[in-house]
C-alpha positions as CSV (number, residue, x, y, z in Angstrom):
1,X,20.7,50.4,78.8
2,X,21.0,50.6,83.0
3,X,20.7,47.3,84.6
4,X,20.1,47.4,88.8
5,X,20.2,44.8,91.2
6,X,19.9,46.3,94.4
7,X,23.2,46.1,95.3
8,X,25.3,46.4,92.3
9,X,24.8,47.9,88.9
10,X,26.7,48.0,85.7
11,X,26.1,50.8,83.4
12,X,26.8,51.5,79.8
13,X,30.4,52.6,79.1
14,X,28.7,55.7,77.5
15,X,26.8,56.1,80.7
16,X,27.6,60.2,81.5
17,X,28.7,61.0,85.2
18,X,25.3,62.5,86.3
19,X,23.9,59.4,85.2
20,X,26.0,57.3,87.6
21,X,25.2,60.1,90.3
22,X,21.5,59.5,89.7
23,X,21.8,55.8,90.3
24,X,23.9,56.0,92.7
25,X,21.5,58.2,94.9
26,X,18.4,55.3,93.8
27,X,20.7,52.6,95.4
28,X,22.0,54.3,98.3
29,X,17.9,55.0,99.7
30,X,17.7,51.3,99.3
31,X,20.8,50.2,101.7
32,X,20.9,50.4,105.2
33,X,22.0,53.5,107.2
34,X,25.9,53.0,107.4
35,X,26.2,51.3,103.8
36,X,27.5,54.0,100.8
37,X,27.9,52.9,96.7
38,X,31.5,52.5,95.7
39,X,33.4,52.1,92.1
40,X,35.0,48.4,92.4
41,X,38.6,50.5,91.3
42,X,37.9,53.1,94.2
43,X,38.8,50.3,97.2
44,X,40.7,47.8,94.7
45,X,44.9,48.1,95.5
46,X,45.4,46.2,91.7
47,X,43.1,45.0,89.4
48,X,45.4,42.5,87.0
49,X,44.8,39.9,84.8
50,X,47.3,37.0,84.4
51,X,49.9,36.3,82.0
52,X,49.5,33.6,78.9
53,X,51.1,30.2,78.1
54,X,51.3,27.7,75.7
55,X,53.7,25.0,77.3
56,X,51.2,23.7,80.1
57,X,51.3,20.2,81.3
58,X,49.3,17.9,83.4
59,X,52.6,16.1,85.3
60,X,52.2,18.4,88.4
61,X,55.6,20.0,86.9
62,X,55.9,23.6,88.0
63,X,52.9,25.6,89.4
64,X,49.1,25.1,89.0
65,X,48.2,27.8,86.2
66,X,44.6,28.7,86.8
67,X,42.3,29.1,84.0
68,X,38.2,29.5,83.1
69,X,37.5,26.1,84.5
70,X,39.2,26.6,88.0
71,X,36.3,28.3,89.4
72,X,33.0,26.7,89.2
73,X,29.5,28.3,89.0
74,X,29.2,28.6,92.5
75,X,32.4,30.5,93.1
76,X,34.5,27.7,94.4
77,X,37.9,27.1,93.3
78,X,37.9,23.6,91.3
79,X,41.2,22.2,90.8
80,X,39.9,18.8,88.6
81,X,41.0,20.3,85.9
82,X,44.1,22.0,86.3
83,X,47.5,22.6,84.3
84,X,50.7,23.3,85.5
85,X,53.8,25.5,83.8
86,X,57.1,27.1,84.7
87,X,57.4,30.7,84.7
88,X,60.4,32.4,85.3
89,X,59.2,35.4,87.1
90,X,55.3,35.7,88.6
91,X,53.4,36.8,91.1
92,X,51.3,33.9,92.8
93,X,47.8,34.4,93.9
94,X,48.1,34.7,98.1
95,X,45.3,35.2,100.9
96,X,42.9,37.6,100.2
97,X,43.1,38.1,96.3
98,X,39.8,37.9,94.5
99,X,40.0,36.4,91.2
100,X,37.7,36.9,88.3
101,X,37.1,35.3,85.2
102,X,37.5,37.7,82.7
103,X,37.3,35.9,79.1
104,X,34.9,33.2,78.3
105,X,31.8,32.2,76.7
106,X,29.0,35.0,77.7
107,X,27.1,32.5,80.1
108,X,30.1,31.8,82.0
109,X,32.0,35.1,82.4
110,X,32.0,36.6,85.3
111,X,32.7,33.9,87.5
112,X,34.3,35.0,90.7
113,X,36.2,33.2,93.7
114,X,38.8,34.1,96.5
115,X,41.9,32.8,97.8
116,X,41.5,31.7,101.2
117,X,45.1,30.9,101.7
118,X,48.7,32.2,100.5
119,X,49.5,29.8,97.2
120,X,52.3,29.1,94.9
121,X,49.7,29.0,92.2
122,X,49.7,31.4,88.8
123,X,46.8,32.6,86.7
124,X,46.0,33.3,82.9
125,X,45.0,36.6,80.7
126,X,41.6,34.9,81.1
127,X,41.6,35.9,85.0
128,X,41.8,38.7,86.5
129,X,43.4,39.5,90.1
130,X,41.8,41.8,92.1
131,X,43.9,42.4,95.3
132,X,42.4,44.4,98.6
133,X,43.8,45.8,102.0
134,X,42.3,43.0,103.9
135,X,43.2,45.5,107.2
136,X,40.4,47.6,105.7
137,X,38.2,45.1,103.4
138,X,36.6,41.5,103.9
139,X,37.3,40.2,100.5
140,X,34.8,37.5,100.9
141,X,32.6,40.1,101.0
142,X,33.6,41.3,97.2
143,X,34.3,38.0,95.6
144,X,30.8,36.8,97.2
145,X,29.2,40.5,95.4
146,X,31.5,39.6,92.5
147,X,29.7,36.5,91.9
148,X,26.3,37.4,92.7
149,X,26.4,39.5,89.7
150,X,27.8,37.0,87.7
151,X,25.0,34.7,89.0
152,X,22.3,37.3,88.0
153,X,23.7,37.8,84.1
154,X,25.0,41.4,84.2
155,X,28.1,40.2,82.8
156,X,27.1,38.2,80.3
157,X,24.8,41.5,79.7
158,X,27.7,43.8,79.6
159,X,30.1,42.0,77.7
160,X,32.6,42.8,74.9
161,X,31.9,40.3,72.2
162,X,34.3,38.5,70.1
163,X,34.3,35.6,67.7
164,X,33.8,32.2,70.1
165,X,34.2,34.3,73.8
166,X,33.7,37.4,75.6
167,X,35.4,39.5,78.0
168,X,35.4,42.1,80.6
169,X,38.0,44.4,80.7
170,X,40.4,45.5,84.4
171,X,38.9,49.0,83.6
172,X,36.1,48.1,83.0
173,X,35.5,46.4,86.0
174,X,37.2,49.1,88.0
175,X,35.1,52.2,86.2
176,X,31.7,50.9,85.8
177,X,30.7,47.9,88.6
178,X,29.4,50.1,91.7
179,X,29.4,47.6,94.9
180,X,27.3,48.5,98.2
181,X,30.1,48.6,100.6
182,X,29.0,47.6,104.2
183,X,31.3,49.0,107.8
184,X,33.8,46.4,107.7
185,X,32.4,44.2,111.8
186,X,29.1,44.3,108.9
187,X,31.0,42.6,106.3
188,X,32.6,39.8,108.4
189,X,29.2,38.9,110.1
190,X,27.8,38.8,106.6
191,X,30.4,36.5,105.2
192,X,30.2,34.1,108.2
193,X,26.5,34.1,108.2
194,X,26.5,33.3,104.4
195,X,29.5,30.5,104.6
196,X,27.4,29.1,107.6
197,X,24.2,28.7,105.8
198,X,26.2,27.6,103.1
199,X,28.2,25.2,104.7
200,X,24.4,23.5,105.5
201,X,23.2,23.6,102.1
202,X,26.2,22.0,100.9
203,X,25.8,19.1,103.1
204,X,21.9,18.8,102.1
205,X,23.7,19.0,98.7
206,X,26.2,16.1,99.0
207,X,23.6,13.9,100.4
208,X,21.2,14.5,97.0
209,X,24.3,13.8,95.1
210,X,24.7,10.7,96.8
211,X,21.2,9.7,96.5
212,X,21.2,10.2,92.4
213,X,24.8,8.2,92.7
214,X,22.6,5.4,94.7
215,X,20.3,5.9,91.7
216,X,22.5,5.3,89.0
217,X,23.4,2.3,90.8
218,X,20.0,1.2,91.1
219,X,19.9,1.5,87.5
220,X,22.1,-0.6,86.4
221,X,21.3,-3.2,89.1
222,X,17.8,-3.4,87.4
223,X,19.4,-3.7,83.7
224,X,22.3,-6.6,85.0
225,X,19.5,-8.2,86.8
226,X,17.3,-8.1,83.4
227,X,19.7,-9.4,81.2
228,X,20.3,-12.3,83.4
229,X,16.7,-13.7,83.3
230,X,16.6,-12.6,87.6
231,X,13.5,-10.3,86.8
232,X,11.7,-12.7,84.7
233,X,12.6,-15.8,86.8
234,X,8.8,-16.4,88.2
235,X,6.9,-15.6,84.5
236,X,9.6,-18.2,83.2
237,X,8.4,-21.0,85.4
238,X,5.1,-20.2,84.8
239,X,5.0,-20.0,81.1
240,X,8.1,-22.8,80.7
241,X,5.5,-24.9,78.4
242,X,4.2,-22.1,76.0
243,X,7.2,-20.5,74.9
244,X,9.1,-21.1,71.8
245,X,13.4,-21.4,72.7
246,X,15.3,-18.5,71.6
247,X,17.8,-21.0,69.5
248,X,14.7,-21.7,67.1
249,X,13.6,-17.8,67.2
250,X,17.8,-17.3,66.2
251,X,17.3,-19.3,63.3
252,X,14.1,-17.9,62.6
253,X,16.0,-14.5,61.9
254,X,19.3,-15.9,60.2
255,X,16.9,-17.6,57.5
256,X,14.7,-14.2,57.3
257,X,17.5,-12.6,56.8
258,X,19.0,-14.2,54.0
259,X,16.1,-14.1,51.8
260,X,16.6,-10.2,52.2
261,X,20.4,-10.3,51.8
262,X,19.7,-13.1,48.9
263,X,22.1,-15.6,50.8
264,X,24.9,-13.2,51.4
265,X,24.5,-13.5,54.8
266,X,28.0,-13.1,56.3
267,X,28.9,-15.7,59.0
268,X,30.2,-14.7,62.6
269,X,32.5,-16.5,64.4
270,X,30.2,-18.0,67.6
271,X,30.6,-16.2,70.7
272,X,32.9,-17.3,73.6
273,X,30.5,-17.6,76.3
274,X,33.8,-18.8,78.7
275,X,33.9,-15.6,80.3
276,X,29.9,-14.6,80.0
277,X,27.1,-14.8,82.1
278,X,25.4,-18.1,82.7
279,X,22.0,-17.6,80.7
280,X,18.2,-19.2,81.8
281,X,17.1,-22.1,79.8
282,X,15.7,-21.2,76.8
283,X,17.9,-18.2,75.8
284,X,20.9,-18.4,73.6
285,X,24.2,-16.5,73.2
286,X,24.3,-14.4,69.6
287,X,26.4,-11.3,68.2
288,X,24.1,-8.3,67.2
289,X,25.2,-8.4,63.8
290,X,23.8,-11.9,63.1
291,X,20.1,-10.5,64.6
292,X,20.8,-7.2,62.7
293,X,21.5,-5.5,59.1
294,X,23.7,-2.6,60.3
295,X,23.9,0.1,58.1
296,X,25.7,4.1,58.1
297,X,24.0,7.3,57.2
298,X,23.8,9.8,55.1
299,X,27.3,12.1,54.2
300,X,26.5,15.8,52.8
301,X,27.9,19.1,52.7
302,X,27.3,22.1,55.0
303,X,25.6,23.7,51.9
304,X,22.8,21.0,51.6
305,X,22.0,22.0,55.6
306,X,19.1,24.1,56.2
307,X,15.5,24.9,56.5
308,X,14.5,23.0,53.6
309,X,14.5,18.8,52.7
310,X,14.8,16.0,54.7
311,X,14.9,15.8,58.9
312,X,18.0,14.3,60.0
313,X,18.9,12.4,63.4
314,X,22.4,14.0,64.4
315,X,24.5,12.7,67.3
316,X,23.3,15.3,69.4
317,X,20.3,14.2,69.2
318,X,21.5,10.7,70.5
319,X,22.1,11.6,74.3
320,X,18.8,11.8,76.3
321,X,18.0,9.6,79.6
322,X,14.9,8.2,77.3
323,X,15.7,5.2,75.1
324,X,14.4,6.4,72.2
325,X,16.0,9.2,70.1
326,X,15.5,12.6,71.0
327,X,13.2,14.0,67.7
328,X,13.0,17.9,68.7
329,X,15.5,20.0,66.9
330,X,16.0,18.0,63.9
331,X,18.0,20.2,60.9
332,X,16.8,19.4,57.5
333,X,19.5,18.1,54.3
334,X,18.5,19.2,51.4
335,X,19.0,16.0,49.3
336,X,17.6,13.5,47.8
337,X,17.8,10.1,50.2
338,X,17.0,6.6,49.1
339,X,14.4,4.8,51.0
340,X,17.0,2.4,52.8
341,X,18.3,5.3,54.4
342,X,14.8,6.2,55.9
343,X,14.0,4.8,59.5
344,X,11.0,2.9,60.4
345,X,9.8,2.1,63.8
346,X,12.4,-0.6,65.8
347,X,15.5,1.0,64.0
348,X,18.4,1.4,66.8
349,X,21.0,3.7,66.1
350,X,24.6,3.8,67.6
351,X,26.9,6.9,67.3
352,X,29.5,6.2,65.4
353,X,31.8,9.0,66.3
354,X,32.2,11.1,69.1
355,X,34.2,13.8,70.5
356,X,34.6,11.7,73.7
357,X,35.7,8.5,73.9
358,X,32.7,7.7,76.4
359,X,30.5,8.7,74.0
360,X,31.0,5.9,71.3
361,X,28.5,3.7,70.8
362,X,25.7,5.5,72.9
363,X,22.6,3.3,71.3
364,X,19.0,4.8,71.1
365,X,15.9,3.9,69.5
366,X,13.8,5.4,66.7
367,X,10.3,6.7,67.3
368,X,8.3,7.4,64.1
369,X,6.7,10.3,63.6
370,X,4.8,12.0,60.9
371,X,7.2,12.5,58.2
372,X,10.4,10.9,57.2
373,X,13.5,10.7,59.3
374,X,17.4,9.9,58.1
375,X,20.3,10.0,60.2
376,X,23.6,11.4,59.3
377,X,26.8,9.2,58.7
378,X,28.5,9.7,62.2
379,X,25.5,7.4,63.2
380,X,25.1,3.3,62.6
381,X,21.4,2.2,62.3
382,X,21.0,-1.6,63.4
383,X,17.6,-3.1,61.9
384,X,15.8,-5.9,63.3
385,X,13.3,-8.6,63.0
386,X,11.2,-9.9,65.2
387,X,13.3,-8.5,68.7
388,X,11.6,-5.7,70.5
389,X,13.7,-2.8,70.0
390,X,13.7,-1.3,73.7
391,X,15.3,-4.8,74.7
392,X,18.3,-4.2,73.0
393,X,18.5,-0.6,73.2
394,X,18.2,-1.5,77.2
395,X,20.8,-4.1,76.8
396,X,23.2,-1.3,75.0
397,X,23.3,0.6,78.1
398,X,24.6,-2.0,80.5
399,X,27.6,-1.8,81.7
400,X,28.5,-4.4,79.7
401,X,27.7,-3.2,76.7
402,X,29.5,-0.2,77.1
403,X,32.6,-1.1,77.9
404,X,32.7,-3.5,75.3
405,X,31.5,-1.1,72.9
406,X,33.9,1.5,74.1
407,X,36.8,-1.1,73.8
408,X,36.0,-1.5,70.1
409,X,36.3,2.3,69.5
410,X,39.6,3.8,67.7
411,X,41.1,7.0,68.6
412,X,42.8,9.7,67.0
413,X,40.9,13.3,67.3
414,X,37.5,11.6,67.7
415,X,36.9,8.5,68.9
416,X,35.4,6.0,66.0
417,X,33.4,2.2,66.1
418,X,32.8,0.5,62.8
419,X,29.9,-1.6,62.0
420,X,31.8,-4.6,62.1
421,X,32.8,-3.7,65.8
422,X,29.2,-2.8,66.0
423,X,28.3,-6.6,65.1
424,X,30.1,-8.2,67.1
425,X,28.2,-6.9,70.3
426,X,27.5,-10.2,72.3
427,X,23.6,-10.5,73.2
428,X,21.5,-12.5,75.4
429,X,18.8,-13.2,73.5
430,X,15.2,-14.7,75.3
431,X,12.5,-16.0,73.6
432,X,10.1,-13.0,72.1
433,X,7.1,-13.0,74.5
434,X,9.9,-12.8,77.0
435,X,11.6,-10.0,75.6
436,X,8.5,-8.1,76.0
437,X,8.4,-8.8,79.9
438,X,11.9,-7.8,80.7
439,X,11.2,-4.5,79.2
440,X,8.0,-4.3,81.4
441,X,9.6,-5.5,84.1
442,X,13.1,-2.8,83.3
443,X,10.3,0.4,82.4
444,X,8.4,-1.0,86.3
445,X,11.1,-0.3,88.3
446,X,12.5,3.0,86.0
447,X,9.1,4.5,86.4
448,X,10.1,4.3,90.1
449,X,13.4,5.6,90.0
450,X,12.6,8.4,87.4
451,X,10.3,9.7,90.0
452,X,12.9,9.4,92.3
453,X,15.5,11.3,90.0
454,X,12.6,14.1,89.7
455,X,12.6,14.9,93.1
456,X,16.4,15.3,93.7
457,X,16.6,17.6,90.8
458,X,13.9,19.3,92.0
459,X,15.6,19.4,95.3
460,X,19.1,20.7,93.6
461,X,17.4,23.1,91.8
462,X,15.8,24.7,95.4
463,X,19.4,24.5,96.7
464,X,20.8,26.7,94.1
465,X,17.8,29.3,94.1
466,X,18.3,29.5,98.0
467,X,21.8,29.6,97.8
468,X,21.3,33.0,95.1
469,X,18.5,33.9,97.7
470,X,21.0,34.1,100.7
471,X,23.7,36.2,98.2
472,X,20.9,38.4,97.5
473,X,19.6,39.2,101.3
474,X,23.1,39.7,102.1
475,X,24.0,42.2,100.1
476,X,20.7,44.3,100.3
477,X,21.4,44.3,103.8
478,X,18.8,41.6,105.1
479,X,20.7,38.8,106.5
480,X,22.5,39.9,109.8
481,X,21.0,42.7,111.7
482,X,22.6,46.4,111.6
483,X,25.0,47.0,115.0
484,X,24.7,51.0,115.3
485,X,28.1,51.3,116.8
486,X,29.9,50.0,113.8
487,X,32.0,52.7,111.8
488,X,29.6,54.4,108.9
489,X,31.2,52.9,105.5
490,X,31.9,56.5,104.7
491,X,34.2,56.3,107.1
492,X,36.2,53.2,106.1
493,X,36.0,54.4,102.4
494,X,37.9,57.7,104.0
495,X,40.3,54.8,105.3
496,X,40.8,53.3,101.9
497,X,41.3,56.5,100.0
498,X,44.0,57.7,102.6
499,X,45.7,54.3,102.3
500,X,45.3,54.3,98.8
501,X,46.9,58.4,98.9
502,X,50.2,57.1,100.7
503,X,50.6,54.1,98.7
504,X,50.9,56.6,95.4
505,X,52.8,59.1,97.1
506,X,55.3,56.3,98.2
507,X,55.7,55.4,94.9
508,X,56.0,58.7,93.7
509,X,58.5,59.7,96.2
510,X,61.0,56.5,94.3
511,X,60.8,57.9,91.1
512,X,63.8,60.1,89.9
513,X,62.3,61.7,86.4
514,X,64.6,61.6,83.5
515,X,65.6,65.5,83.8
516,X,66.7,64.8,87.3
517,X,68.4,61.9,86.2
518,X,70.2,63.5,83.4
519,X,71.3,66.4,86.1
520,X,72.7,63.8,88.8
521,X,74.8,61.9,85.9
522,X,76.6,65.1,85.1
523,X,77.0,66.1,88.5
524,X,78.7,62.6,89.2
């Protein structure tokens, strides 16, 4: 297969030499007059990866070891993320080196970056160095190429598979990635005209970001604002006659309740309102587990997972910016499941377990739909009666919530919330026909904001096709104009090569072979 992008190709590693000729000649009536196709090894000085370690830590003890995660996907350096070791002996990234991720999973490989100043720092086997005469090359201008391709999938086209990653190879990338190489006045204009336009779109950038932030925090305004009786204040007066107080609807439930538990209803202690909101009149402090039977799901085995039986509600089906829970992409058990373990329409389901200790808790509602449901047993259902089931499942993403929630989880590898944790979840609880006018009053102001949120992600997703659009202009030669009196790139590769020459015959020239060290030892 032979993959071109204007600028760069990658070809097969059975690709025969007149092959690469052919393409070569395709590309080169493409480029501007000046520009030439060069292997990435042909103008490279070393093309290393980095050396492995186990004993990292996060103490700032010893040098910054960069790995996969230290460059973004827009070819940044990102040091959020970073671990630190002590080598003995290593050679630390300085100005000018290029560095490539070499091993990852086949979506991410291939992300490039470059050193804009000399560093103390170290990198991994899973990057690769790639160091330039910088008196002869931009190497902006290769890491910026570097990462195009990256951006446009050849990589994760080209890749060596292996069990969980992939990899590209040093000779790999120095045999078979051709680059456009521009005269080197061409290249700097190129790379300040891209890091000026880029420069702009990062600051249109920062002030989207800011604006979903602003969001976010709008969000949760609205919810705090809700669960305080502010957005319902007006209705409250005006309906203060004709509604029924939450402390009777309470009891209401506890008595329903026992008739279905046959008066094994488990008594809470009350909540300690001393350090909790002051509620409206009418509304009454309760746990969730005296509104609620909570209840885990389903445990199988891999084997019973498949095409066939019931659909099951995973975790990963918990997480989505709706309240209810995400129903596409359901697997299927193959098992027989009791009809207490089926969900029916006002269920809310908590995660039980997560990876992340942020994830604990994260409560969503069930949806029917035309077939039977279950949930797995990393997953708590909570079932009601007579509460709307978006109130609470708004109430479960407060802030409030949450961090009591998350304060209840337990941690070893994963972070785990029992039901009893579960129940005792403090909730403000209104009158019913209430209820139902917070959540109008909540999904008002959302509809507003999700249209909002629509826009800056349609906005961020503009940014990063222009900012692929400017990479791609550059290097087909589109973005600066041609100056006829810079040096042909034929030239400067003539430059590289005889550079290249001396170095080897330098090193050649300190080399005594083993015969001519055998002859001097006699001699002496």
């Amino acid at each position: 297969m032979l993959l071109l992008d204007g600028w760069i190709v990658i070809l097969e590693k059975k690709s025969n030499h007149s092959t690469f000729n052919i393409v070569n000649k395709l590309i080169e009536n493409n480029l501007p007059r000046n520009w030439i196709i060069v292997k990435l090894g042909e103008i490279a000085k070393e093309i290393n990866p980095g050396f492995p370690c186990g004993k990292h830590n996060k103490d700032d003890k010893g040098v910054p070891h960069l790995r996969p995660m230290n460059i973004n996907i827009r070819g940044e350096i990102d040091f959020s993320d970073v671990k630190y070791v002590q080598p003995e002996l290593y050679d630390p990234l300085i100005k000018g080196d290029v560095l490539f991720n070499n091993t990852n999973s086949p979506e991410l490989l291939g992300k490039t970056a470059f050193i804009k100043e000399n560093t103390r720092w170290a990198y991994s086997n899973h990057m690769t160095r790639i160091r330039f005469d910088t008196s002869l090359l931009n190497p902006a201008w290769i890491s910026y190429g570097l990462h195009t391709l990256f951006l446009s999938g050849f990589f994760q086209k080209n890749c060596t598979h292996h069990v969980n990653q992939a990899s590209i190879n040093s000779t790999f990338l120095a045999d078979k990635v051709f680059i456009s190489l521009a005269p080197m006045e061409e290249q700097k204009r190129i790379v300040e005209k891209i890091e000026e336009l880029f420069a702009k779109l990062d600051a249109g950038v920062e002030v989207l970001k800011k604006i979903n932030a602003q969001l976010k925090r709008y969000r949760q305004a609205v919810l705090k604002y809700a669960f305080e009786g502010k957005l319902t204040e007006e209705w409250r007066k005006a309906n203060k006659d004709k509604i029924e107080p939450a402390s009777v609807l309470l009891e209401r439930i506890k008595e329903e309740r026992r008739k279905i538990v046959k008066g094994k209803l488990k008594e809470l202690p009350p909540v300690d309102t001393s350090d909790l909101a002051e509620l409206p009149e009418g509304w009454v402090w309760t746990r969730l587990g005296e509104i609620a039977g909570l209840k885990n799901g389903i445990n199988f085995t891999k084997s019973q997972k498949g095409d066939s039986g019931i659909m099951t509600i995973d975790v990963l089906n918990m997480y989505s910016k709706s309240i209810f829970v995400d129903l596409k992409n359901l697997y299927r058990v193959d098992k027989t499941v009791k009809e207490d373990y089926l969900l029916k329409y006002g269920d809310i389901l908590f995660v039980r377990s997560s990876v992340k200790r942020e994830g604990v808790g994260w409560t969503s509602a069930f949806k029917e739909i035309s077939e039977p449901v279950t949930f797995c047993g990393f997953i708590i259902r909570a079932r009601f009666h007579r509460i709307f089931p978006e109130y609470i499942t708004y109430f479960s993403r407060t802030y409030f919530a949450r961090e009591f929630i998350i304060s209840k989880g337990s941690q070893v590898t994963i972070t785990n919330i029992s039901q009893e944790s579960i129940g005792r979840i403090p909730i403000p609880l209104p009158p019913v026909e209430e209820q139902r006018k917070i959540v109008e009053e909540i999904e008002r102001r959302f509809s507003v904001v999700e249209e909002a949120e629509r826009v800056v992600e349609q906005s961020l997703r503009q940014a990063e096709r222009l900012r692929q659009s400017i990479l791609k202009k550059a290097f087909e030669g589109k973005l600066v104009p041609q100056d006829p009196n810079d040096e042909p790139a034929e030239k400067l590769l003539e430059r590289i090569r005889a550079e290249k020459a001396m170095r080897e015959e330098s090193k050649g020239k300190g080399k005594i072979s083993k015969a001519k060290w055998r002859k001097r030892k006699v001699h002496h």
